[in-house]
C-alpha positions as a printed Julia matrix, in Angstrom:
293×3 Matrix{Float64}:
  93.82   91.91  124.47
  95.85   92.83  121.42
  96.02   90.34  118.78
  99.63   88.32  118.28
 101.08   89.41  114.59
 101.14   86.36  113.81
  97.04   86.17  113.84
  96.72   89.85  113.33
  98.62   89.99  109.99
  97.37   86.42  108.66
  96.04   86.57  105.47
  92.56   86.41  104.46
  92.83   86.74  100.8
  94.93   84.83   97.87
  96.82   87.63   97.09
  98.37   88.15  100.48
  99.97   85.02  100.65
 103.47   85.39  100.14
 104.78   83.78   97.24
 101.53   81.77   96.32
 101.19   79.9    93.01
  99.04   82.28   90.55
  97.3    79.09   89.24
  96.07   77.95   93.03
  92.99   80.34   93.15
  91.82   80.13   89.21
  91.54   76.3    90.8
  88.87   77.39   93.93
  85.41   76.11   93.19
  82.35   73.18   93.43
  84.99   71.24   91.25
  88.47   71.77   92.77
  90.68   69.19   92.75
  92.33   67.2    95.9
  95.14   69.3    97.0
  98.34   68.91   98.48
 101.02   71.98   99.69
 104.37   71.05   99.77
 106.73   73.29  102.0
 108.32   73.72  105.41
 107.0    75.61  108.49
 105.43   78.97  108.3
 105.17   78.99  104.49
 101.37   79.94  104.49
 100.16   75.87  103.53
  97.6    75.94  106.77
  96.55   79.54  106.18
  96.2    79.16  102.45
  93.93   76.12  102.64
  91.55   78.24  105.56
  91.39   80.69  102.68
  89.94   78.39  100.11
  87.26   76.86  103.11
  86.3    80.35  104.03
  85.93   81.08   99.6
  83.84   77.92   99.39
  81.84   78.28  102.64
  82.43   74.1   102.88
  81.55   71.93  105.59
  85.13   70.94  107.02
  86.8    68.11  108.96
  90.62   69.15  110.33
  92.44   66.6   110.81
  96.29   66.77  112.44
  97.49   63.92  110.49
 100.97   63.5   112.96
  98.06   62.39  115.7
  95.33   61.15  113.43
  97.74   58.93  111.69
  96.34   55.3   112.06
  93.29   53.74  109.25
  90.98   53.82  112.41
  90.85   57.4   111.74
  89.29   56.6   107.98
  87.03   54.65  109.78
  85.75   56.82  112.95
  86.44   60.15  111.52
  87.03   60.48  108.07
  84.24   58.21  106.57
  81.22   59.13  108.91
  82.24   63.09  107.29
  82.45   62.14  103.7
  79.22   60.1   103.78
  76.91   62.25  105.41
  74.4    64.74  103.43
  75.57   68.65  103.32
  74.23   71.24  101.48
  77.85   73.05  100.79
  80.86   71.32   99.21
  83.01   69.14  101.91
  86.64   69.53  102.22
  88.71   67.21  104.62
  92.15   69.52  105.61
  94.91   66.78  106.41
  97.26   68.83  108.18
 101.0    67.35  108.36
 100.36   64.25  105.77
 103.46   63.09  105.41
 103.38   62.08  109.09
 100.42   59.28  108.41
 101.22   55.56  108.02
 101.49   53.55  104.87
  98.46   51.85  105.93
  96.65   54.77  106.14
  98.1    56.41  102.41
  96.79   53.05  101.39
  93.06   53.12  102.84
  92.77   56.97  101.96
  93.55   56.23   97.8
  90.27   54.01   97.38
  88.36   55.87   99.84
  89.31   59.43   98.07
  87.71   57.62   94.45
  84.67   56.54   96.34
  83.33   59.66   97.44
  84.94   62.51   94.78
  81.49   63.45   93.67
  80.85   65.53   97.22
  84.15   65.58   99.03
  87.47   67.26   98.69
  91.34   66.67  100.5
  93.48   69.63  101.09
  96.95   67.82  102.41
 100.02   69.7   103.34
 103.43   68.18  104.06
 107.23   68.82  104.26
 108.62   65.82  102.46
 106.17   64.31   99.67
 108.32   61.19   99.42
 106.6    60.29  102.32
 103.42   59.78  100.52
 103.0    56.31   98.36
 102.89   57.09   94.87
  99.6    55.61   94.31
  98.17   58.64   96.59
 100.04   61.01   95.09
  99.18   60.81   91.59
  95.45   61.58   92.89
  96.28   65.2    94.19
  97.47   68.34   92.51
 100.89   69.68   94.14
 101.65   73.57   95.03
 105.1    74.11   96.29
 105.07   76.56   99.24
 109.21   77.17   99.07
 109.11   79.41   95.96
 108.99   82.96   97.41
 111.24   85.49   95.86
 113.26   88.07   98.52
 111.36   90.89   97.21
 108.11   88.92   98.41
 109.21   88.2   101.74
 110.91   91.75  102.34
 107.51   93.59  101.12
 105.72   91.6   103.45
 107.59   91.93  106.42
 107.65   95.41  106.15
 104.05   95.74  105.81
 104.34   94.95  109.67
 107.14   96.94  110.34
 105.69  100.51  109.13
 102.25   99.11  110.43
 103.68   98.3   113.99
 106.55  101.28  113.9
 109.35   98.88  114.14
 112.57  100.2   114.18
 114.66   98.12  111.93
 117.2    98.66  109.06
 116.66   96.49  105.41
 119.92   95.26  105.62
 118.76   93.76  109.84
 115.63   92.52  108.13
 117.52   90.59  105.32
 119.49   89.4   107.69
 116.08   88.34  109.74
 114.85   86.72  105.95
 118.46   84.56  105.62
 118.02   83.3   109.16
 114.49   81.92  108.71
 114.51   80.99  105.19
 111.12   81.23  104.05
 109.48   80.36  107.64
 107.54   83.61  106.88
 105.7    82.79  110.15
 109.02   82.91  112.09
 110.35   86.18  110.83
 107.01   88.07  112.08
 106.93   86.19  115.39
 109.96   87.72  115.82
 109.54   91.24  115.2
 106.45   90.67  117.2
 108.93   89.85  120.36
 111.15   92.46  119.68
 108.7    95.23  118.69
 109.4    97.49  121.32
 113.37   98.18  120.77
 115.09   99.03  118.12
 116.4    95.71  116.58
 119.83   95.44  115.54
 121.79   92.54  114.14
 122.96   91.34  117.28
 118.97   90.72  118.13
 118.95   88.84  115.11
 122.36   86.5   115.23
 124.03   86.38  118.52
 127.26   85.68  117.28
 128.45   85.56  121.07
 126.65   82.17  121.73
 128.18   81.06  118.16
 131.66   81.87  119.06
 131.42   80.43  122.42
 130.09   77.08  121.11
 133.12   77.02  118.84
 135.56   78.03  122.15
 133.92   75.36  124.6
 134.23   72.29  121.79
 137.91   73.24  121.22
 138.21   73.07  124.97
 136.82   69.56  124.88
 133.95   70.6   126.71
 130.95   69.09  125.05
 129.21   68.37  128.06
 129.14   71.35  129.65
 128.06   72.77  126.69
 125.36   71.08  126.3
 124.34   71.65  129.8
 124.34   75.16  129.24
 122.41   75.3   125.97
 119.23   73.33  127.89
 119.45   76.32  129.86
 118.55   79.12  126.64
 116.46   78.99  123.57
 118.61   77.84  120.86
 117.32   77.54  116.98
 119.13   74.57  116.5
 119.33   74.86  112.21
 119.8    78.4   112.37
 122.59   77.72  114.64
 124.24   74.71  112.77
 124.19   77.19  109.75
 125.64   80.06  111.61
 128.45   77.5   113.04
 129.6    76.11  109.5
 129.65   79.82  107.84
 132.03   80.78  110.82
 134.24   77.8   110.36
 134.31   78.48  106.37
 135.38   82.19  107.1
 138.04   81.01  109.3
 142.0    80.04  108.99
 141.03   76.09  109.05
 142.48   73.95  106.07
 140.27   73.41  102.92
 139.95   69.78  104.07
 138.91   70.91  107.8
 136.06   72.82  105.99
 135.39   70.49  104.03
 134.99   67.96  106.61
 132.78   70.51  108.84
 130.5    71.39  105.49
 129.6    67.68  105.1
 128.64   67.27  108.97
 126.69   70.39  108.57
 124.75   69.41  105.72
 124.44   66.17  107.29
 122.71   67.26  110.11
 120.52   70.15  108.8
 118.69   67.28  106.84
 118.81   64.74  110.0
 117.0    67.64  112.31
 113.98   67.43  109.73
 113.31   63.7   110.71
 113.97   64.25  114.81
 111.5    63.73  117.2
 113.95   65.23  119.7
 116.33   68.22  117.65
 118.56   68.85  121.01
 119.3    65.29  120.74
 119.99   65.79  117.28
 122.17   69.1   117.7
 124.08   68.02  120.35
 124.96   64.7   118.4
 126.37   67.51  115.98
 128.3    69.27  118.19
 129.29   66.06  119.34
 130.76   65.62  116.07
 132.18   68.93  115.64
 134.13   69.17  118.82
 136.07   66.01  116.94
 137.23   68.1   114.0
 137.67   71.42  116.29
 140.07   69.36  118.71
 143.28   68.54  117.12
């Protein structure tokens, strides 16, 4: 079975990794710090810390902090790892930090002094607020949300001449300003699409935009909603796509401005949801109240 792109084009090496901080790998060895990567989705935080295991040949305990969240896990998990004998440096990868409870932030700072001499934390996280300051101070921070364009445009087509996608630069910048930096996102997506040439359309459907904007002038939230449980939607992409069309439009500066503000609003609130179609359609709830006057 073919390999997904995803897998097949991760990177194995520093130097592959889109973007990645120059003073990360001059870092990699029997005395590395504690280290936490900062970024969104898809940024190469998970792939970059495999690198460094894989470098240092250490004995590793993964953890998905968002499920191992409580100080049990110090306890059961974490402390039974860090205390037992190894030949080869340990390194405890805390995947999603930001998701564990004070509790836990609190536990981990004493426990990460206690055993320093043998053990190591990789961390990665979205939102480093999250993390108590006292915890903080103990790790060194790499920001995973610093790639350039030309970074993300060489790397994507590295796939696309590899896989013989058919796609123009200005469809993949398109592709880049969709996803952001979710690097992970952008090749997923050329993996789906690999077999067609991919135009814009493939990229934005600005059909499904403009007929969100017709239904909530209608005053017909609900059946919108109802229809959008019915199709993938990418529900930041989409909020983005929705404000841009509004700004372009004949609407009063004070109509924008209105829309802008909700917009911004709720791209930050879909970062905290546990449920981001409750979320969205709360924003087009909100929408449909400046669209219908």
């Amino acid at each position: 079975m073919e390999k997904i792109f995803n897998e097949k084009y991760r990177p194995t090496e520093f130097q592959d990794v889109v973007g990645l901080d120059t003073e990360l790998p001059k870092l990699v060895n029997q005395s590395m710090p504690h280290m936490l990567f900062v970024g969104q989705a898809g940024t190469g935080k998970t792939t970059t810390a495999k690198i460094i295991i894989n470098k240092l040949n250490a004995d590793t305990l993964i953890l998905n902090a968002s499920k191992d969240r409580g100080i049990d896990v110090i306890r059961d998990k974490i402390e039974p790892f860090a205390s037992k004998r190894s030949e080869q440096i340990k390194i405890i990868f805390l995947d999603e930090f930001d998701a564990t409870t004070p509790q836990f932030q609190t536990a981990l700072r004493n426990f990460m002094e206690t055993y320093s001499n043998s053990t190591r934390f990789i961390a990665t996280c979205n939102y480093p607020n999250k993390i108590i300051d006292p915890l903080l101070s103990r790790f060194s921070i790499f920001n995973f949300n610093n790639y350039q364009e030309d970074d993300k445009i060489k790397r994507l087509k590295e796939v696309v001449e590899k896989e013989n996608i058919k796609i123009s630069d200005e469809t993949l910048k398109l592709l880049m300003k969709k996803n952001k930096d979710d690097i992970r996102a952008m090749i997923n997506f050329l993996n789906k699409n690999k077999d067609k040439e991919i135009t814009d359309k493939d990229v934005v459907d600005n059909d499904i935009i403009n007929k969100i904007v017709i239904m909530l002038k209608e005053d017909k939230w609900q059946q919108l909603r109802m229809e959008l449980l019915n199709i993938h939607v990418d529900y930041e992409a989409t909020i983005e796509q929705l404000e841009s069309l509004c700004f372009n439009s004949k609407m009063s500066v004070e109509q924008k401005g209105k829309i802008n503000l909700l917009a911004q609003k709720y791209q930050f609130e879909m970062n905290f949801s546990f449920n981001k179609e409750l979320c969205f359609s709360a924003f087009l709830y909100e929408l449909q109240k400046l669209l219908v006057i």
